[in-house]
Phi, psi and omega in degrees: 000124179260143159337137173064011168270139161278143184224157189258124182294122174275356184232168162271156171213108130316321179312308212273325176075056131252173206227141170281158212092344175292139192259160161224179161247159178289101186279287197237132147282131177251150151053059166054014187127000188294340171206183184188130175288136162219146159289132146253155169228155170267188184293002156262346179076034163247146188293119186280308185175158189239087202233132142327105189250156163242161198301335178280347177220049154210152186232175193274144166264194186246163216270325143017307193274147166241106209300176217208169164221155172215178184224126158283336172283339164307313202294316177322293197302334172261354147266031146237000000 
């Protein structure tokens, strides 16, 4: 996995309000892939969040997938 590849989050963070299946992008590779700074964006390109990963916890996608939508502001309001 290289800069500017999309990659898909294999776990939930909750903390973070993403969900696996949530796509980012690659901002920085570290230590040869061992992490990866990755961006979420909405469907506006605004930024969710910017988190350091490790390599188990994102994967690359496949050409296969077809992208999804969720609302993070639903997800607020029913987790409170």
């Amino acid at each position: 996995m290289n800069e500017f590849d999309l990659v898909v989050l294999q776990q939930d963070m909750p903390d973070r309000k993403l969900k696996a299946g949530d796509v980012g992008t690659i901002l920085t590779v570290y230590g040869d892939g061992k992490a990866f700074e990755v961006e979420f964006v909405t469907l506006t390109g605004e930024s969710i969040a910017i988190e350091t990963l490790l390599a188990h916890q994102v994967r690359s996608v496949r050409s296969s997938e077809i992208m999804s939508v969720r609302d993070t502001f639903l997800q607020e309001a029913d987790d409170s």
